[in-house]
C-alpha positions as CSV (number, residue, x, y, z in Angstrom):
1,X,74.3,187.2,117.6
2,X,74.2,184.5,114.8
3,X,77.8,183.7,115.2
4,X,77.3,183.0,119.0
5,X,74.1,181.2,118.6
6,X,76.6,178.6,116.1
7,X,78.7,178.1,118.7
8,X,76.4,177.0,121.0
9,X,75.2,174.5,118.8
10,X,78.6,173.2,118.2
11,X,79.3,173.1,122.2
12,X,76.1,171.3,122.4
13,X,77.8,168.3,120.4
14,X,80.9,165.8,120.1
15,X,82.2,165.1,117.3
16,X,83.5,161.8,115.4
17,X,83.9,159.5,112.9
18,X,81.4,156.6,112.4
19,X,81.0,154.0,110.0
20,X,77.7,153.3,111.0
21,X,75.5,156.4,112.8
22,X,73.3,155.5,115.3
23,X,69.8,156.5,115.2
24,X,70.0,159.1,118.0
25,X,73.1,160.4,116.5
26,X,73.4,163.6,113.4
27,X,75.3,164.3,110.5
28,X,77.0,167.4,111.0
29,X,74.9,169.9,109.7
30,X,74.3,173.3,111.5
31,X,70.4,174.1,110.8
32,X,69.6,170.3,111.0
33,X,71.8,170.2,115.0
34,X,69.3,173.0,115.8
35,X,66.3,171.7,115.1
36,X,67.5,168.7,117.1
37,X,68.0,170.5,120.2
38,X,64.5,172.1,119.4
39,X,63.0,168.7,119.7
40,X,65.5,166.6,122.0
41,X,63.2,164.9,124.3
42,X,66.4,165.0,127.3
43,X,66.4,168.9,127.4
44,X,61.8,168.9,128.0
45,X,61.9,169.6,131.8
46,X,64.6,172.1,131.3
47,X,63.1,175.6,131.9
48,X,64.8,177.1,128.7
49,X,64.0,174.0,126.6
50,X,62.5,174.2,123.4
51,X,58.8,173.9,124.5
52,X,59.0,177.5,126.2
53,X,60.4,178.4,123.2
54,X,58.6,177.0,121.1
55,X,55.4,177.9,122.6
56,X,56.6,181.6,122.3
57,X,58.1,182.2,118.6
58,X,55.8,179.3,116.6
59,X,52.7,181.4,115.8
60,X,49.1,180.6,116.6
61,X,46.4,179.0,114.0
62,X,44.0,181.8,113.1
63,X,41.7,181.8,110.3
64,X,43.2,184.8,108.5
65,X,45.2,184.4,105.7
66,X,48.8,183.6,105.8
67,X,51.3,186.3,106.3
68,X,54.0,186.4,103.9
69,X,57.4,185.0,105.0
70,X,59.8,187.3,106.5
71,X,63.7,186.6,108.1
72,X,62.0,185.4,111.0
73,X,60.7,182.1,109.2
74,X,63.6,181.3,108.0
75,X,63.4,177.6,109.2
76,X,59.6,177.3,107.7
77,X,61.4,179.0,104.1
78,X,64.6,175.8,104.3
79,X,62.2,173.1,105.4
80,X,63.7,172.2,108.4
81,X,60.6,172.6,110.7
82,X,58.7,175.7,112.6
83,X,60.2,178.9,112.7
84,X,61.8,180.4,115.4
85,X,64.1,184.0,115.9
86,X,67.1,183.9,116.5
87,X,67.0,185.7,119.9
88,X,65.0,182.4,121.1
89,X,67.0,180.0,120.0
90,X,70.1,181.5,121.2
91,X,68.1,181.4,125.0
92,X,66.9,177.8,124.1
93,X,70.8,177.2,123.0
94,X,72.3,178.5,125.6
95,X,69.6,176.4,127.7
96,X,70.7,173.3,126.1
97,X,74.3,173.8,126.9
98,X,73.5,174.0,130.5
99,X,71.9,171.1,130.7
100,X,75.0,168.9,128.8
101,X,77.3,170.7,130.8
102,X,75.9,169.8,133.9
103,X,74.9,166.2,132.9
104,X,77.3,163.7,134.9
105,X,79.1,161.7,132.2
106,X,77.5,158.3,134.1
107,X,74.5,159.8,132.3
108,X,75.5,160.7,129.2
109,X,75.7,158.4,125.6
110,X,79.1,157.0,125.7
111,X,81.0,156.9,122.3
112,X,82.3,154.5,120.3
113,X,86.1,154.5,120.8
114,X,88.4,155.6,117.6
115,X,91.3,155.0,116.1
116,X,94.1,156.9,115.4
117,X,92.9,158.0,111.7
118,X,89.8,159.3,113.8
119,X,87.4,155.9,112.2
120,X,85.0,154.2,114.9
121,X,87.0,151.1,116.6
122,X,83.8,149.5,117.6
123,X,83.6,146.5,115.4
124,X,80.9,146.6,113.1
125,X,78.7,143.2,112.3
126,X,80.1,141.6,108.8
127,X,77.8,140.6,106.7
128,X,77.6,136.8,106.2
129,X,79.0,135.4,103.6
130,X,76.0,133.2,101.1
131,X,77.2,129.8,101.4
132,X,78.8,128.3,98.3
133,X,76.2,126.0,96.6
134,X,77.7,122.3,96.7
135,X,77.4,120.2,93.9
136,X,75.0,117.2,93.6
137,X,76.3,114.2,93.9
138,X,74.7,111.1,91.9
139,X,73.3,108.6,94.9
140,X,75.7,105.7,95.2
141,X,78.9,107.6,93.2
142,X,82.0,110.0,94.6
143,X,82.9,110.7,91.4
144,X,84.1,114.2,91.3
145,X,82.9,117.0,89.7
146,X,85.0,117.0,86.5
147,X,87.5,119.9,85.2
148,X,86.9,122.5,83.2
149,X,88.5,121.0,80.7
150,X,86.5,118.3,80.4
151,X,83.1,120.3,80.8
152,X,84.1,121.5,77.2
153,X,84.8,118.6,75.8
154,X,81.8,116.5,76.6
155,X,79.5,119.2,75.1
156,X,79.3,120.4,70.9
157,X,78.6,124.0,71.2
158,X,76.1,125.0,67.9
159,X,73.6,127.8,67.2
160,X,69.8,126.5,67.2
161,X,68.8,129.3,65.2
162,X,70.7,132.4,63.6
163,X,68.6,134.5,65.3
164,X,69.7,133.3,68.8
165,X,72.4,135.5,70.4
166,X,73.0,132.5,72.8
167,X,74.9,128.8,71.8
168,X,73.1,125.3,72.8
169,X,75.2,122.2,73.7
170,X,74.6,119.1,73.6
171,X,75.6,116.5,75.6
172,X,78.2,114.2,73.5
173,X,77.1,111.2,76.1
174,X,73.4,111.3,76.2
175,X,72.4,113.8,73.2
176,X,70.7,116.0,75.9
177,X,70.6,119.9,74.1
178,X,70.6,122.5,76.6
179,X,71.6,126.2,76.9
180,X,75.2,127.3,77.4
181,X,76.2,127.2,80.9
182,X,79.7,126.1,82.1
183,X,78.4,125.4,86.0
184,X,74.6,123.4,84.5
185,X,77.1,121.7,82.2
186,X,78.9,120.4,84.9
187,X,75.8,119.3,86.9
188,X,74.5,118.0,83.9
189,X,77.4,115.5,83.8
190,X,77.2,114.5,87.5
191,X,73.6,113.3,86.7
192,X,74.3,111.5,83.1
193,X,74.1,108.0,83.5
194,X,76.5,107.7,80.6
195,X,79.0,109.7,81.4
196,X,78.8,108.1,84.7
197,X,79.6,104.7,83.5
198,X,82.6,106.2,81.2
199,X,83.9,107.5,84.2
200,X,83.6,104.5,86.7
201,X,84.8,102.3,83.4
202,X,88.0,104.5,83.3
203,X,88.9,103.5,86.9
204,X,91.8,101.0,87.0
205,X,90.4,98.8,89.6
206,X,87.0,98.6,87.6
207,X,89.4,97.1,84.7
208,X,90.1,94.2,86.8
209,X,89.2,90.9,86.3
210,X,86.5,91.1,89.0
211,X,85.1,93.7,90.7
212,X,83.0,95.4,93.4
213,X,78.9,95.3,93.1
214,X,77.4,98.3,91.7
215,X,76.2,101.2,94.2
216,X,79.6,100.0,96.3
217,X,81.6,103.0,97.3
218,X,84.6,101.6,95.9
219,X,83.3,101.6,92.2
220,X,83.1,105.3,92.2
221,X,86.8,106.3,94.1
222,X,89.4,107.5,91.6
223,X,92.7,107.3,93.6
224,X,95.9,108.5,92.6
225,X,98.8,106.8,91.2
226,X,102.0,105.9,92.9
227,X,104.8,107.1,91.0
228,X,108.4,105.5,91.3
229,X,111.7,108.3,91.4
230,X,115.4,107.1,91.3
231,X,116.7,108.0,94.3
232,X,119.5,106.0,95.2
233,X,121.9,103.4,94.1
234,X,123.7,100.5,96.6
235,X,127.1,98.6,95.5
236,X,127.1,95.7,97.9
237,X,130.2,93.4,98.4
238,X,129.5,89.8,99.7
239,X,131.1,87.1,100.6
240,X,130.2,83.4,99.6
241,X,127.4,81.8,100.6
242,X,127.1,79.4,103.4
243,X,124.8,77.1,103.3
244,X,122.6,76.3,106.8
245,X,120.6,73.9,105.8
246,X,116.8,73.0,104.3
247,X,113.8,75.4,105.8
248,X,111.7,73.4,108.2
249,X,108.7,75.1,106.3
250,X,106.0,72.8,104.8
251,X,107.2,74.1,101.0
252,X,110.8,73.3,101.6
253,X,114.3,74.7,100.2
254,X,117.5,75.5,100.9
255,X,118.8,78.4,102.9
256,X,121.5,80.2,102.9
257,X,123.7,83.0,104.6
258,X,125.1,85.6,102.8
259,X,127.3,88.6,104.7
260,X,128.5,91.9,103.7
261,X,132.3,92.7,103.4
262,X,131.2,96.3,102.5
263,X,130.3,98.9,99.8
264,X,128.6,102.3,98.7
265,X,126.1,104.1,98.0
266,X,124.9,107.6,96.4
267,X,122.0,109.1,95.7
268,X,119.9,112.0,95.7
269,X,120.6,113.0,98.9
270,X,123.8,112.5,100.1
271,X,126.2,109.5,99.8
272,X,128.6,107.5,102.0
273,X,129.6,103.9,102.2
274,X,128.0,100.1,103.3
275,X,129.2,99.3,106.9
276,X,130.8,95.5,106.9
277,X,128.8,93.0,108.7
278,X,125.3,93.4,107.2
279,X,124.0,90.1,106.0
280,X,121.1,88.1,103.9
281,X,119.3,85.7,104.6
282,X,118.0,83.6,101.4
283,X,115.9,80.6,100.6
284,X,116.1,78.8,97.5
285,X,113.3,76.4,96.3
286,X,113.0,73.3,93.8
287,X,112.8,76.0,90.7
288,X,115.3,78.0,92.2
289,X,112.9,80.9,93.4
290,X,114.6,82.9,96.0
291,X,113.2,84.9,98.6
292,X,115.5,87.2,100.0
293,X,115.8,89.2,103.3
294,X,118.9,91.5,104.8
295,X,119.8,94.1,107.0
296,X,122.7,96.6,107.0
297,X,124.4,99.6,108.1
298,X,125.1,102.5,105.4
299,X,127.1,105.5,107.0
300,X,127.1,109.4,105.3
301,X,129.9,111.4,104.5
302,X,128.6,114.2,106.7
303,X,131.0,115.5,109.9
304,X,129.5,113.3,112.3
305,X,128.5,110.6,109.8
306,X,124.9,109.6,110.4
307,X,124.5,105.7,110.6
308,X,121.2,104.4,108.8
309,X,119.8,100.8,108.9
310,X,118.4,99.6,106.3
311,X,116.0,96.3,105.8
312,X,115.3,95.0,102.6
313,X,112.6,92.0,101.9
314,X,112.0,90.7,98.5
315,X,112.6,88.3,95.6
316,X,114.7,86.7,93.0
317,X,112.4,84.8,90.0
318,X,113.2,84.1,86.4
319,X,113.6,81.5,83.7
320,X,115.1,77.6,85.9
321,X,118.4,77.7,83.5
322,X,119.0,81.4,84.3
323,X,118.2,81.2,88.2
324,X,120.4,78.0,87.9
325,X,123.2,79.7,86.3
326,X,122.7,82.4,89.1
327,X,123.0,80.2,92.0
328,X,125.5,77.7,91.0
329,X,127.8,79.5,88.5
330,X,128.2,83.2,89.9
331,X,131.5,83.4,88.5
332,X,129.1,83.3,85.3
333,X,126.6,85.8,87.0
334,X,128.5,89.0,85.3
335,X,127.0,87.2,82.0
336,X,123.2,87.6,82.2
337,X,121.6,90.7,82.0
338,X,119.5,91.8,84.7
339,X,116.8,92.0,82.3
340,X,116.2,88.2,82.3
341,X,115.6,87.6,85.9
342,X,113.6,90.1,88.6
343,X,115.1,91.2,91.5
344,X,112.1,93.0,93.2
345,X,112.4,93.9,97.0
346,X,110.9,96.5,99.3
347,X,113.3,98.8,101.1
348,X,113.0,100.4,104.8
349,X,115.4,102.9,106.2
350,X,115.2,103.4,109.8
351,X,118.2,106.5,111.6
352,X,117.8,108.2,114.8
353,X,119.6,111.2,113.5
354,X,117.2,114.4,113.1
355,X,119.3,115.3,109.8
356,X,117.5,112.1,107.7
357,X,115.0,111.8,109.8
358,X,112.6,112.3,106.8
359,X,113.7,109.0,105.5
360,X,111.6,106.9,108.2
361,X,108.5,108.1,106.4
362,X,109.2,106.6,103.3
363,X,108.7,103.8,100.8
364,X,111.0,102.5,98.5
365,X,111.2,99.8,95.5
366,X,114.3,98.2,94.9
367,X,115.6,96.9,91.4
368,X,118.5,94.8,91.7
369,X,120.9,92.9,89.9
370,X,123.3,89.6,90.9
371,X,127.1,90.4,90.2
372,X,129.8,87.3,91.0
373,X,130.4,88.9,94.1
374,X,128.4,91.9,94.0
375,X,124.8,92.7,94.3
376,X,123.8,96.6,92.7
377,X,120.8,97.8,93.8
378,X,118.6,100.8,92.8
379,X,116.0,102.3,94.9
380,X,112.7,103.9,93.8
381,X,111.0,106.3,96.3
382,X,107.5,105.7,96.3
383,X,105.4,108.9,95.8
């Protein structure tokens, strides 16, 4: 009769996994699924609920002294409520599984899908994550919260006392002694007028002759630097110059016409040759100053050659006697190194073919030097 009063209590329940149990829902355990159905407030009006029975096998308050436990109390003997025979909770059992059974499934408490592995697939609330605190930043600065590194190195670790298991620091900017903390360290530094200056001092643009007003937003930026790569070298041919004439500008000087017979180039990323017909367009002044401005073709090796224009804008200036020598002796111009005269222009490449296409988002600085009939220029991407 026992095993058959288990296996009502089993068909009396559905099984699954749950990361989470509901409050109407119970771990699987045998004598704690019975008491349940003893006290389930759905199965009250049925007529073999657990209140008929209940009302039969729990035993009346009397004054006379407590009977000693027998088989029939077990559940008073395992603590999990009144007692009850077996007989009667077999009929409140068997009761109960009516009532389920014959409860339309509109009615009943749906389940929380599963997965294959048998888990719950109802997606359980995450907890939210603490926000991270921010550090302080000093009114009027953007100065960044400096690098581990430096945290160390603006503090002298020390022992106050040989007694103390922790180290002190003090602050190599103010003298301010604290306890040893990597993250209060680092706030500490953020709110050291010292170490603020230090850092706003080692600013390039604060090194300039003049600069912003204190509290301005530009005092505290640290940008980075531009660094300059090889990243290809032109071999330009030209032809003589031809001279068109003084500029009608209000400084004056001579201009002149230069074209290109041809050329090559290689660099970094490929290599090919300088398309014939480019030109440059110069102006030379009283101290023989030289602006400078061309365009040109250059063509790649590849199978279909991509065609690339390229505009360069810039300026010869030196010593008079060696920009002299440079304009009116080039014969003589294979003579002085390029070392005594700059040759600074900015070069722009411009192609329509998707293979370079990465080179219309560059900068470039070009370094040049004048040849008798040659001009060799290297360019520097700008990163």
């Amino acid at each position: 009769m026992g095993r058959a009063t288990d296996q009502d209590v089993h068909s009396a329940y559905v099984e699954y996994r749950a990361s989470r149990k509901p409050d109407t829902v119970s771990a699987k355990n045998t004598s704690r699924q019975k008491q349940h159905l003893l006290e389930c407030p759905g199965l009250r009006n049925h007529p073999s609920s657990h209140s008929q029975v209940q009302a039969q096998h729990t035993p009346t308050q009397a004054t006379s002294a407590p009977r000693p436990p027998s088989s029939s109390d077990a559940g008073d003997v395992s603590g999990y409520g009144p007692a009850f025979s077996l007989e009667g909770a077999a009929s409140a059992l068997n009761g109960a599984t009516a009532v389920l059974n014959g409860t339309p499934l509109s009615n009943r408490p749906s389940l929380p899908p599963a997965n294959a592995n048998g888990t719950s697939a109802t997606p359980q609330p995450r907890p939210m994550a603490k926000p991270k605190a921010t550090p302080k930043q000093t009114p009027g600065t953007n100065i960044p919260a400096p690098p581990l590194e430096d945290v160390h190195s603006a503090f002298v670790e020390f022992r106050a006392n040989e007694a103390d298991k922790c180290l002190s620091v003090q602050c190599i900017y103010c003298n301010q002694v604290r306890a040893k903390n990597t993250s209060r360290q680092r706030q500490h530094l953020l709110e050291c007028p010292t170490y603020l200056n230090v850092m706003k001092d080692s600013i390039p643009a604060n090194n300039l002759l003049h600069r912003f007003d204190e509290g301005d937003i530009a005092r505290s930026l640290s940008l980075p630097t531009p660094s300059l790569d090889l990243d290809f070298r032109m071999s330009i041919k030209l032809n003589p110059k031809v001279s068109v004439g003084s500029s009608t500008g209000s400084s004056g000087g001579q201009r002149n016409w230069i074209s290109f017979i041809g050329g090559q180039w290689a660099g970094r990323w490929g290599k090919g040759i300088v398309i014939p017909g480019g030109q440059d367009t110069q102006t030379t002044y009283k101290d023989f100053t030289t602006s400078s401005s061309s365009q040109f073709l250059i063509q790649t090796n590849d199978d279909p050659p991509a065609m690339i224009v390229v505009r360069t804008k810039g300026w010869w200036t030196g010593p008079r006697d060696v920009m002299e020598k440079l304009h009116n002796e080039p014969e003589e111009a294979d003579t002085v190194p390029a070392n005594q005269y700059k040759f600074r222009v900015n070069v722009d490449l411009e192609t329509g073919d998707e293979r370079y296409q990465f080179l219309s988002t560059r900068l470039w600085l070009g370094s040049g030097s004048r040849r008798a009939n040659e001009i060799v220029l290297d360019a520097y991407r700008v990163s």
